[in-house]
C-alpha positions in Angstrom: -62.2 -76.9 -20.7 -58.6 -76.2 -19.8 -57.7 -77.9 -16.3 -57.1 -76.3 -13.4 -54.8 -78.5 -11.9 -51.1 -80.5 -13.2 -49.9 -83.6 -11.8 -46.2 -84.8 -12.5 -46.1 -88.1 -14.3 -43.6 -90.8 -12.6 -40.9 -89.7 -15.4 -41.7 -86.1 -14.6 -41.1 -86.3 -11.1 -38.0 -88.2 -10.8 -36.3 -85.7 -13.6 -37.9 -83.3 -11.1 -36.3 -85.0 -8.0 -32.7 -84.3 -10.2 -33.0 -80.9 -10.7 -34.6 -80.2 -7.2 -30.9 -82.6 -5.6 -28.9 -79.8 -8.3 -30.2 -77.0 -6.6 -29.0 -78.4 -3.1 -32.3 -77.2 -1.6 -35.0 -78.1 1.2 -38.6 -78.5 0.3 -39.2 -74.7 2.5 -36.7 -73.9 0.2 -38.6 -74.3 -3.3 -42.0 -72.9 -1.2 -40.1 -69.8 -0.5 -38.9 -69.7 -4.1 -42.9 -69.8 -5.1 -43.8 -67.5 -2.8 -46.2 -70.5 -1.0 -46.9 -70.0 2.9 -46.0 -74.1 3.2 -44.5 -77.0 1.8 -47.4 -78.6 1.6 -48.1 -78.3 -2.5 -44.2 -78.8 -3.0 -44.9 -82.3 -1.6 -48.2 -82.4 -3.2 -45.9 -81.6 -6.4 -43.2 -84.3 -5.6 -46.0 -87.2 -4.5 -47.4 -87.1 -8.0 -50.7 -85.6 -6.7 -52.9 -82.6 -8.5 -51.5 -79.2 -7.7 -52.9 -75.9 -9.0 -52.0 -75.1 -12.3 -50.3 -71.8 -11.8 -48.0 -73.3 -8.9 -46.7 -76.2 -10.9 -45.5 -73.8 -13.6 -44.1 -71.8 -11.2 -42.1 -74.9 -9.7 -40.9 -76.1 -13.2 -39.6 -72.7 -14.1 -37.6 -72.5 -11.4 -36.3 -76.3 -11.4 -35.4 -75.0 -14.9 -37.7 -77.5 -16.8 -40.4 -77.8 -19.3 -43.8 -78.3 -17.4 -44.7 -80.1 -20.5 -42.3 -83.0 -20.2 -43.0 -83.0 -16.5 -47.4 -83.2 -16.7 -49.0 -86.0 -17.2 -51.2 -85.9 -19.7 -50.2 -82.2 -20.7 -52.9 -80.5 -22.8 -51.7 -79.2 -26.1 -53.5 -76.1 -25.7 -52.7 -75.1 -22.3 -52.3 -71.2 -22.7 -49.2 -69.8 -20.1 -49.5 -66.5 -18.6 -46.7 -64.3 -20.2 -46.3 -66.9 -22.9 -47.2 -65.7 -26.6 -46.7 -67.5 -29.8 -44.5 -70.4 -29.3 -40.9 -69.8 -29.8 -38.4 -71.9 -30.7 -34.9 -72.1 -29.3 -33.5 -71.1 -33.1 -35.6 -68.1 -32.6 -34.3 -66.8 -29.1 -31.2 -67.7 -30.4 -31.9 -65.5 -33.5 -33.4 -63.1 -31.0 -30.7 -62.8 -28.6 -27.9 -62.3 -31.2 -30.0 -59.6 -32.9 -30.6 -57.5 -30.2 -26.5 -57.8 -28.6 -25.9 -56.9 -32.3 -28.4 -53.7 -31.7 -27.4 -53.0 -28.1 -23.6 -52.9 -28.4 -22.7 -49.6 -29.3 -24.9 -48.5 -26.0 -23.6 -50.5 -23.7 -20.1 -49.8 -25.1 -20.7 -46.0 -25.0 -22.1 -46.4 -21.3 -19.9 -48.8 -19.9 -16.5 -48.9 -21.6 -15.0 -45.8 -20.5 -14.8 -44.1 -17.2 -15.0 -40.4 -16.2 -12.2 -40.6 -13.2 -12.4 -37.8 -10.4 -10.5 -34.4 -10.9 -9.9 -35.7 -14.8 -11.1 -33.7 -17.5 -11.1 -36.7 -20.1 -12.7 -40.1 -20.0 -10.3 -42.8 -19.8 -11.0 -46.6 -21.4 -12.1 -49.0 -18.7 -9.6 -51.7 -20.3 -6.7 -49.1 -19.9 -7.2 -48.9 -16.4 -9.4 -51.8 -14.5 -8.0 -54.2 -12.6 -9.6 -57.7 -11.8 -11.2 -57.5 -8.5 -11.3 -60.2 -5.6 -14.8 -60.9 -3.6 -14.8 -62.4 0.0 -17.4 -64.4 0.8 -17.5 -63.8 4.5 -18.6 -60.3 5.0 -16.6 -58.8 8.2 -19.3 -56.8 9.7 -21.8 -59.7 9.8 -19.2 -61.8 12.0 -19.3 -62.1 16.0 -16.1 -60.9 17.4 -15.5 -59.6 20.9 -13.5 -56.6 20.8 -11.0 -57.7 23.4 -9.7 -59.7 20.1 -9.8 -56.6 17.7 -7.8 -54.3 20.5 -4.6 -56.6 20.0 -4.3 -55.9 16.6 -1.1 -53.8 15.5 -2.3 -50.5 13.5 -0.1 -51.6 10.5 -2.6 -54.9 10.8 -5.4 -52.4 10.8 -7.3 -52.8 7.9 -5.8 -57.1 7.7 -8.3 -59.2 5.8 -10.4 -61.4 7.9 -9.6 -59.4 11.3 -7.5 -61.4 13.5 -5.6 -64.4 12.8 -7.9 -65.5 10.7 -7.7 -64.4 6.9 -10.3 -65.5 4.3 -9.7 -67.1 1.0 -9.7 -64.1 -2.0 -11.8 -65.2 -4.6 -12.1 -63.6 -8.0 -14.6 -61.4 -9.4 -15.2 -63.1 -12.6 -15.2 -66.7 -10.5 -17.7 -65.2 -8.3 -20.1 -64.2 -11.0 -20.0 -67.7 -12.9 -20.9 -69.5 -9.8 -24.1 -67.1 -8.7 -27.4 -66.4 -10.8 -28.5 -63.5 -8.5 -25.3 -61.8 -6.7 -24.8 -58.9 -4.4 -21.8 -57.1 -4.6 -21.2 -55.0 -1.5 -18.1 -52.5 -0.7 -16.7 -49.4 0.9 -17.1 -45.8 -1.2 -14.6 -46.3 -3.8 -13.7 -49.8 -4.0 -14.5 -50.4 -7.4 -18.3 -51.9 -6.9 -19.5 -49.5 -10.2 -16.4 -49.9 -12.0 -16.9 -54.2 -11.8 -20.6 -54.0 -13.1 -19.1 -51.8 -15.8 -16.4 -54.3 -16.5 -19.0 -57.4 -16.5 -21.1 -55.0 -19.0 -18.2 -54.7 -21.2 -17.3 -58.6 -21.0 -20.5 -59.4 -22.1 -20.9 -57.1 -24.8 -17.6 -58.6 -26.4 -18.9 -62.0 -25.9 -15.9 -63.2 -23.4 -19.0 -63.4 -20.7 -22.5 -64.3 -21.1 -22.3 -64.4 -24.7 -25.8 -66.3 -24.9 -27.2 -62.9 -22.7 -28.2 -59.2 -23.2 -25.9 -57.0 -21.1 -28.3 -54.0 -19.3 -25.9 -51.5 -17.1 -28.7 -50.1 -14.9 -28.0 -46.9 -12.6 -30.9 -47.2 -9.9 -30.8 -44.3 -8.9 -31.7 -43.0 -12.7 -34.6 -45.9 -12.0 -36.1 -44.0 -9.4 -35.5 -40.6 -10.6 -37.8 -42.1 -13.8 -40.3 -43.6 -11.2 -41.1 -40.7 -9.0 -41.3 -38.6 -12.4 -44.0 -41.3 -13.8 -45.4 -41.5 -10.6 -44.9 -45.5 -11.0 -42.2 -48.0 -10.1 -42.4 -50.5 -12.9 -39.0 -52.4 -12.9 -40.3 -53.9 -16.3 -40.9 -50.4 -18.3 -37.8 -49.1 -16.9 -36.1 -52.4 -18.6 -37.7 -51.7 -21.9 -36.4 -47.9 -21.6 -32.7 -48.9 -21.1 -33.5 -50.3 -25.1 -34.7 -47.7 -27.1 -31.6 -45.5 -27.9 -30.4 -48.8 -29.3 -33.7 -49.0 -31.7 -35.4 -51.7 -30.0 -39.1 -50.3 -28.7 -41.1 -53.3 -28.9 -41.6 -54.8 -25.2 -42.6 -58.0 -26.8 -39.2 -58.7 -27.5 -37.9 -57.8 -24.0 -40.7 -60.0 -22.4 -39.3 -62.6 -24.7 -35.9 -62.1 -23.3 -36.6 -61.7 -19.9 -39.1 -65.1 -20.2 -35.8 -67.0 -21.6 -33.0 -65.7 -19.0 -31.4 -64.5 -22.1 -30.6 -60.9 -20.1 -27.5 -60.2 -17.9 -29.4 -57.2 -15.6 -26.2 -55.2 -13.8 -28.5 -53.0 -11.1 -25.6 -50.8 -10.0 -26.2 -48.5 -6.4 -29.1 -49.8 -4.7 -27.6 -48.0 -1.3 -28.4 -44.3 -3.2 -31.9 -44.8 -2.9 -33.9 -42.1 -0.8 -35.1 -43.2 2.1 -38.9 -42.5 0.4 -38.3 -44.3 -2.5 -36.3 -47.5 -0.8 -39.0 -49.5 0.3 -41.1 -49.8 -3.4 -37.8 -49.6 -5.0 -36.7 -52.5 -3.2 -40.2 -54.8 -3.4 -40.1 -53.9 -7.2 -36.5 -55.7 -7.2 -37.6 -59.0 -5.7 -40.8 -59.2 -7.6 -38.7 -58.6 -11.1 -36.2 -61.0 -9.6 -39.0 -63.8 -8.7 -40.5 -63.4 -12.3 -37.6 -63.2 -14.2 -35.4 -65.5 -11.9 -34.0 -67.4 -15.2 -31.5 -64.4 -15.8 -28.6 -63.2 -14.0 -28.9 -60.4 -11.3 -25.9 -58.6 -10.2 -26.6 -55.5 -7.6 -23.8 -53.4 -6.3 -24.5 -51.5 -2.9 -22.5 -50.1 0.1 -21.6 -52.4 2.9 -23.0 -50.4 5.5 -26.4 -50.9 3.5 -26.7 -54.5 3.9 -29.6 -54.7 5.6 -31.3 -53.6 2.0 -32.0 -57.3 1.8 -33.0 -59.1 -1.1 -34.6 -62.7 -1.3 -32.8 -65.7 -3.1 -29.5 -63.4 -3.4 -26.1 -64.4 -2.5 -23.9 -61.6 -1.1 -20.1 -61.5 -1.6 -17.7 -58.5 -0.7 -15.4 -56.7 -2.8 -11.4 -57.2 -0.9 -9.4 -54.1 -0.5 -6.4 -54.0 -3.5 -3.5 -56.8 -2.5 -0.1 -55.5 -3.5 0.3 -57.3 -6.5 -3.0 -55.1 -7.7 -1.8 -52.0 -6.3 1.0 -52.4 -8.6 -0.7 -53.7 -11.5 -3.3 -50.4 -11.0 -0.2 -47.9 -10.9 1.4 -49.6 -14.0 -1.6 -49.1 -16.2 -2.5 -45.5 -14.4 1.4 -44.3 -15.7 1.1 -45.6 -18.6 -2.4 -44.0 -19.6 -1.4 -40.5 -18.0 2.6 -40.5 -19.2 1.2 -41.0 -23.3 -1.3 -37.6 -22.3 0.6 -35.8 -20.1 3.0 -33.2 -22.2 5.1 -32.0 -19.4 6.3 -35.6 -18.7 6.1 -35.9 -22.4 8.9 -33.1 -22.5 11.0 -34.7 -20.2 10.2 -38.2 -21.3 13.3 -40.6 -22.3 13.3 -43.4 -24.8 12.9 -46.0 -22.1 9.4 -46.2 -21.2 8.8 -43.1 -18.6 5.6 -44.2 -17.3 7.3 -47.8 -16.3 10.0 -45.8 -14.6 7.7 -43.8 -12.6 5.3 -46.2 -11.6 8.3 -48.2 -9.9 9.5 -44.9 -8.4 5.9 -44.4 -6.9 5.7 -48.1 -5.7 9.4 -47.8 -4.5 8.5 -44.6 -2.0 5.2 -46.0 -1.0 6.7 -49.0 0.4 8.9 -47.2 2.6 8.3 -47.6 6.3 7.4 -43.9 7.2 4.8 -44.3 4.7 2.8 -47.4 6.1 -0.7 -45.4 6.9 -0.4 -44.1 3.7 0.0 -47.4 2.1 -3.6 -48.7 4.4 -5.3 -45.7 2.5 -4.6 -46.7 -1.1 -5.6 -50.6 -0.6 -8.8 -48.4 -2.1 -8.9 -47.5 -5.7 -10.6 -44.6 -5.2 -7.6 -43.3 -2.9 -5.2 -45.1 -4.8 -6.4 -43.2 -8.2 -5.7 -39.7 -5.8 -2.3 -40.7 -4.7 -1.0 -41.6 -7.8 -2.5 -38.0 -9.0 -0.8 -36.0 -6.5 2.9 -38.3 -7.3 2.6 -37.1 -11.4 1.8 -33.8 -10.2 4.9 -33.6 -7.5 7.0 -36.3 -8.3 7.1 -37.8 -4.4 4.8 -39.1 -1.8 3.5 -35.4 -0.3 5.6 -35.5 3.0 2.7 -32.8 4.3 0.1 -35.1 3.8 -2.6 -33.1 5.6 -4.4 -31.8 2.2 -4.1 -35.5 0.7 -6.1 -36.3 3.6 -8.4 -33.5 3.4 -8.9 -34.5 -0.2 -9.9 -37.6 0.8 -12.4 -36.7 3.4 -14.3 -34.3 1.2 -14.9 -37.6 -1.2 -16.3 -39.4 1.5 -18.3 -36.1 2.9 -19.8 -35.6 -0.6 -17.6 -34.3 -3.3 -17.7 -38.1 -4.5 -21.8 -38.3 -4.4 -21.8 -34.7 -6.2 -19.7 -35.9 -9.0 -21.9 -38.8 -9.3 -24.9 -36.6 -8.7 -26.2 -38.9 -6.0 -28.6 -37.9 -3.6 -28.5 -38.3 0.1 -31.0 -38.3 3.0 -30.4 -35.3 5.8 -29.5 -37.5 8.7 -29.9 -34.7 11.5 -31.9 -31.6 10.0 -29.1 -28.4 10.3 -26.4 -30.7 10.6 -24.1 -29.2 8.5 -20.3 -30.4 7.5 -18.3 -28.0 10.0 -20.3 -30.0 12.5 -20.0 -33.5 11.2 -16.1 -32.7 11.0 -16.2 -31.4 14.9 -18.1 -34.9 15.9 -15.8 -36.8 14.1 -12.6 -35.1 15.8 -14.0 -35.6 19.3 -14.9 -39.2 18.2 -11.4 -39.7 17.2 -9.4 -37.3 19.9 -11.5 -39.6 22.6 -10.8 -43.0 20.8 -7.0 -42.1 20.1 -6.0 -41.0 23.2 -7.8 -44.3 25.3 -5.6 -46.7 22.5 -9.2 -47.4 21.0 -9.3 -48.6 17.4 -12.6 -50.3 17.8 -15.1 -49.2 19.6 -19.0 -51.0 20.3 -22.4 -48.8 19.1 -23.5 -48.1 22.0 -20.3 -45.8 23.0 -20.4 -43.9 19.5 -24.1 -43.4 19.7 -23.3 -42.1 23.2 -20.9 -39.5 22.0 -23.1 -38.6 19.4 -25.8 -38.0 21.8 -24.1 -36.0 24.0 -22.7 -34.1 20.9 -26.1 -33.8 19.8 -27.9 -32.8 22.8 -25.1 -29.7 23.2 -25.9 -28.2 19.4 -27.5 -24.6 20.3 -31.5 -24.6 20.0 -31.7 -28.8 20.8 -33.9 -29.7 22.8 -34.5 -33.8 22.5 -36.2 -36.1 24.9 -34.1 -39.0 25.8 -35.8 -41.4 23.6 -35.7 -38.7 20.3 -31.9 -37.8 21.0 -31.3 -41.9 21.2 -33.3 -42.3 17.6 -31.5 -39.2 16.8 -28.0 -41.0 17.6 -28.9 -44.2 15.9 -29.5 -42.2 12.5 -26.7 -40.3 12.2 -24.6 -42.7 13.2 -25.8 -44.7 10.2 -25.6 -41.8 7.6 -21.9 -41.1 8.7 -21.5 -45.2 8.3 -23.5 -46.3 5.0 -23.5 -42.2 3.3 -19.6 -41.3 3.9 -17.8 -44.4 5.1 -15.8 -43.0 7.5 -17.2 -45.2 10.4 -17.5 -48.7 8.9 -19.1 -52.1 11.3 -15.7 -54.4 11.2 -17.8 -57.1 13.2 -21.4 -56.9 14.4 -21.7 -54.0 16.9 -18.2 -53.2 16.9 -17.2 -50.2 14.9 -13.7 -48.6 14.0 -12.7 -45.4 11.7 -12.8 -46.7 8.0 -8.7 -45.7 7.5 -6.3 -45.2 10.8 -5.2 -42.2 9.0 -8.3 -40.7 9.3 -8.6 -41.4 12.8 -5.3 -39.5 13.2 -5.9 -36.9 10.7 -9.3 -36.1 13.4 -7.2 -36.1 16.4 -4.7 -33.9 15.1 -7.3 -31.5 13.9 -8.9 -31.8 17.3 -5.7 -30.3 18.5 -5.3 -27.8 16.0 -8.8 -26.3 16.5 -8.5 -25.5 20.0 -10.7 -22.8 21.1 -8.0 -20.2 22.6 -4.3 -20.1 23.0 -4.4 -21.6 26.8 -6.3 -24.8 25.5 -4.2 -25.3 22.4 -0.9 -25.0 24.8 -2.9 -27.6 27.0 -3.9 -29.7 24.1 -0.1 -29.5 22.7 1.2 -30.9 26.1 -1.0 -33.6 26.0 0.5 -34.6 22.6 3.7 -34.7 23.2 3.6 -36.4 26.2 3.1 -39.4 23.8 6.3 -38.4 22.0 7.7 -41.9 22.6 5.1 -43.9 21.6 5.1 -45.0 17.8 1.3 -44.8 17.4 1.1 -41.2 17.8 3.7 -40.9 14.9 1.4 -39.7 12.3 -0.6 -37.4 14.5 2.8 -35.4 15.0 3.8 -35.0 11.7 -0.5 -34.2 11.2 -0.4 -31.2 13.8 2.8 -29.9 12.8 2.0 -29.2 9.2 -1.5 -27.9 10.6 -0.7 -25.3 13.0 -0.3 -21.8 11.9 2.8 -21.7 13.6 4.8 -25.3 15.0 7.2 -23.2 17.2 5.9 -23.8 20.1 5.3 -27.4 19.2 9.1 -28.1 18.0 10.0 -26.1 21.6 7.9 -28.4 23.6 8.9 -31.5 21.5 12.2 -30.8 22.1 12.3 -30.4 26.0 10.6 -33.8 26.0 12.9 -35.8 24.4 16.2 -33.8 26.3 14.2 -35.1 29.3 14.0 -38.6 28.7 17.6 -38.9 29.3 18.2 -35.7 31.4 18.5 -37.8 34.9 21.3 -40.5 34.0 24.7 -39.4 34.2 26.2 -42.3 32.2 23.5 -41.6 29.3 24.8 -38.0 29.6 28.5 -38.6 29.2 27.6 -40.9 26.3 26.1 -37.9 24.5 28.8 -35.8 25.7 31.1 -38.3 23.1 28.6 -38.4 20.7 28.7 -34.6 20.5 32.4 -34.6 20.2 32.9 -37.3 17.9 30.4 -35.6 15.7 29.7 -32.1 14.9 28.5 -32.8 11.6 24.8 -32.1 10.7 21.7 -33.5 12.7 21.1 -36.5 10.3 24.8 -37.3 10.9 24.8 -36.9 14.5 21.4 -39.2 14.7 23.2 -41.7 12.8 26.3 -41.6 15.0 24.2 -42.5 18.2 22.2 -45.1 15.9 26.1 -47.2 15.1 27.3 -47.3 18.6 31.3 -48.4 17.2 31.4 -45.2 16.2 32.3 -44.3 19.2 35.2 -45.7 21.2 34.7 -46.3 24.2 33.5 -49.8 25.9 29.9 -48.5 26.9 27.6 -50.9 28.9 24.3 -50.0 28.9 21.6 -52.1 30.8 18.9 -52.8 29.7 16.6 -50.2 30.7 18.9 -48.0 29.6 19.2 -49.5 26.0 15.3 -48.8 25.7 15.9 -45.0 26.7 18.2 -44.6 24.2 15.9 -46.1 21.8 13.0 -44.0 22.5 15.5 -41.0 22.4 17.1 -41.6 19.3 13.1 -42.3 18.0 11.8 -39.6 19.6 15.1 -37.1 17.4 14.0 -38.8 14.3 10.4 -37.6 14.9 11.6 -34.5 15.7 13.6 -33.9 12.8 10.9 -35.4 10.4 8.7 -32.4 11.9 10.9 -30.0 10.8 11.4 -31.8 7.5 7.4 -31.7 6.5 7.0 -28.2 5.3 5.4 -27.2 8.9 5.5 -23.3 9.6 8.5 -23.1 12.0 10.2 -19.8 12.3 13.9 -19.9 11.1 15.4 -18.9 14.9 13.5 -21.7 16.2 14.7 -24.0 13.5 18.2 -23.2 13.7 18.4 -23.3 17.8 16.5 -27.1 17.5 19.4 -28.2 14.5 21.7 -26.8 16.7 21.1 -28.6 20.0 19.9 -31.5 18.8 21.6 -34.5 20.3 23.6 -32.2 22.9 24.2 -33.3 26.6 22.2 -31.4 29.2 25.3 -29.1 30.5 26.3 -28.2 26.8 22.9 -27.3 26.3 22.7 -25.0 28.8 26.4 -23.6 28.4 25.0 -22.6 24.9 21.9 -20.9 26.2 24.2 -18.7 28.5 26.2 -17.9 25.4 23.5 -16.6 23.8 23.8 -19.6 20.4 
């Protein structure tokens, strides 16, 4: 009669005791591991006393060691759940190097080329990836008072680490050899898919893994499968992943799975419905526990952390350094300069693509172009910009559509071409209205200096915005459950609101922020409220964080004339009441009567003028914010914004001028 019960000889248990110290774990550790309420039959185990059967196997599979060396008095016969014929390690080996030999042309075909957005080609993954780094501290699960977060400077925005401190960038590849079950987390975009797909391909060419079975899995194709079968089995699905590739006996995928011979790559687990998360999810960790000898790597959204899975480590994907950004736009030129035919036209014996990529990295690094540069730290984004450069040959100067681009990614044109589905967060909520939160959110927010901003205040706006939609009608407690939910579909579904510490929340990209404000302007009910809301704005004319929200409204507006009027008066006032400041203009416009961008130069290089001038202090700062405040101005004009060509010509032509000259020309009719 087979025993129901294994004891640990004296030999077994101090090999035990080893592998237990290489693990680094507690005895509540191991019981979790085993499922087990207690410690109690760990110690049991460890003490060399009887423990049931099933539970020492369980323990020595996870120590990673052979319950027979470990029993005493192990019975020859013992039959092992899951366990067939006896195998032996020439025959996994056998097995294993069959079916990668079987398998490779699949997982090649699925993994090694990538169908990038708006291109009507696949591309080769090795043509275009670029090693990714992990963090191991994941921002949003940090406690930071947001007194700390408000002193950061926007171009520090989007910093790694927040604050002072910056975390140590590990890479991807490191971060995979060092973790049997990993969670990969990540913004929309950042590559999350694209690294499984890479690991896939390492695998497959034996440079990873090589004594593993690669298995790219799509989860939400797993559920799609399940809800169609009317069954989640994690196990069948496996087996299904191998039968293009000829291999239908689950035998020898029970064999695999038994001997940690598969690398499993479980790519999305944030695109699960919220119907089928919850038996997705338990179908994970119990496929996880069984199988635990093989390597797990999940990929899923940041925002859907709290998707939590036992005995997993989590690590997150770091936005591109600019050593990446570069190597990115060298391999993106070169694949799309050998396809392209008109630069192929125009193409000169010295490696075009090469030339343009430093052309693109050249403008993008220019100062005017810093929120720009926060945006393509992202691949996704990165992939757009270096799109719209081969297309027009320069940073786009009105970059209100590159924006818009951008937003309808994150608002669903990047699920679509996916064909991910999404929950409804707020039944009738349609886009026009998430855009019309989001502006208020970010009108409010900009205006107040407020990068980052706690839950409760956004769920507060969201309330109200909520609570004035026509034909609402929400108790308290529903429109609060109702604010909670959408605030977590516009964080974990479209990334534009992203947790940068716990409770603390900011816009994903400061461009966004200010792309929202400016459209708040823009979209103004009637003509009294847009000249109110136009004002407002350039009341803020010399302050350097409204920059982009300028140059944002401009190019948005139907017609900037009155904008360029009012901008205009604004800056001839800063300096309207100081006579000195007006006789140094008075020189200035004498000295030069040249072009604007002459004239702005000539104020910028003081010796240009001679004259001793002694300005004080105070009045060394005006002059600053005026000569800024032209340079705006001028950079308006310069971004393809509707202005009419009277209004454009009066601006060039009194730009710089003294009060009294001004004037003189106004009553001369120029």
């Amino acid at each position: 009669m087979v025993k129901r019960s294994l004891q640990a000889s004296p030999a077994g248990i101090q090999q035990a005791k080893r592998a237990f110290a290489i693990k680094g774990w507690t005895q509540e550790n191991l019981a979790g591991e085993v499922n087990l309420k207690t410690r109690q039959p760990i110690w049991r185990f460890f003490t060399g006393q009887p423990v049931d059967r099933q539970i020492f196997l369980e323990i020595c599979s996870i120590l990673d060691l052979d319950w027979r060396e470990i029993a005493l008095d192990a019975p020859v016969d013992f039959p092992v759940p899951g366990e067939r014929t006896k195998t032996t390690p020439l025959d996994v080996e056998s097995l294993v190097q069959q079916v990668r030999s079987q398998h490779q042309d699949t997982i090649q075909d699925q993994c090694g080329i990538l169908q990038l957005l708006d291109v009507n080609r696949p591309v080769r993954i090795d043509d275009i990836y670029v090693d990714v780094n992990t963090l191991e501290e994941i921002a949003s699960q940090q406690w930071v008072e947001i007194a700390e977060l408000q002193n950061l400077k926007p171009t520090d925005f989007d910093r790694l680490g927040l604050g002072d401190i910056e975390q140590k960038l590990i890479p991807g590849m490191q971060t995979v050899k060092t973790y049997s079950k990993l969670r990969v987390l990540g913004k929309p975009g950042i590559g999350k898919t694209t690294f499984l797909q890479h690991l896939a391909i390492q695998c497959n060419r034996g440079e990873f893994a090589a004594n593993r079975v690669p298995l790219f899995m799509a989860m939400r194709e797993f559920t799609r499968e399940s809800r169609n079968s009317g069954t989640f089995s994690l196990f069948n699905y496996v087996c299904s992943c191998f039968v293009p590739s000829g291999i239908s006996d689950p035998a020898v995928i029970e064999t695999l799975l038994q001997s940690g011979r598969v690398l499993l790559l479980m790519d999305g687990i944030d695109e699960l419905l919220n119907q089928d998360s919850t038996s997705v999810l338990r179908e994970i960790r119990q496929f996880s526990d069984k199988y635990h000898r093989n390597q797990f790597v999940v990929s899923c959204r940041t925002a859907a952390q709290k998707l939590q899975l036992r005995g997993f480590t989590d690590v997150e994907i770091a936005p591109f350094t600019q050593a990446q950004i570069t190597t990115f736009a060298q391999k993106w030129f070169a694949v799309f300069s050998r396809t392209t035919p008109r630069l192929a036209q125009s193409a000169t014996p010295k490696e075009p693509q090469q030339n343009q990529s430093v052309e693109f990295l050249q403008k993008l690094d220019l100062p005017e172009n810093w929120q720009f540069r926060q945006l393509v730290v992202t691949p996704l984004f990165l992939h757009l910009a270096c799109w719209v450069f081969q297309s027009q040959e320069k940073i786009p100067t009105k970059r209100t559509e590159f924006y818009k681009q951008g937003l309808d990614l994150l608002l669903g044109k990047w699920d679509e071409a996916r064909g991910v589905e999404r929950d409804e967060a707020y039944p009738g909520f349609l886009l026009p209205q998430k855009l019309r939160l989001l502006s208020q959110l970010a009108a409010v927010t900009f205006e107040q200096g407020q990068y980052f901003f706690e839950r409760g205040m956004i769920e507060q706006y969201i309330g109200d915005y909520l609570r004035n939609l026509p034909n609402t009608s929400l108790e308290p407690e529903e429109l609060q459950l109702a604010s909670e939910k959408m605030l977590k579909a516009i964080e974990a579904q479209h990334g534009l609101l992203i947790e940068r510490a716990r409770g603390i929340f900011s816009f994903s990209y400061l461009a966004f922020q200010a792309y929202f404000t400016a459209r708040k302007i823009v979209a103004s009910p009637n003509l009294r409220a847009l000249e109110q809301a136009l004002g407002n704005l350039v009341s803020h004319i010399s302050d350097a964080h409204w920059r982009e929200v300028f140059l944002l409204t401009a190019a948005m507006l139907r017609s900037a004339d009155s904008l360029m009027q009012l901008m205009k008066q604004q800056i001839d006032a800063l300096v309207a009441e100081d006579p000195y400041l007006q006789n140094f203009l008075m020189k200035v416009s004498q000295k030069s009567q040249s072009n604007p961008i002459e004239k702005i130069a000539t104020t910028r290089t003081f010796d240009h003028i001679q004259h001793p001038w002694q300005f004080s202090p105070e009045q060394q700062q005006v002059l600053q914010r005026y000569y800024d405040a032209n340079q705006l101005l001028i950079d308006c004009l310069n971004s393809n914004c509707e202005v009419t060509a009277a209004i454009r010509q009066e601006i060039e032509a009194t730009l710089l001028l003294p009060q009294k000259e001004s004037e003189d020309r106004e009553l001369q009719g120029e």
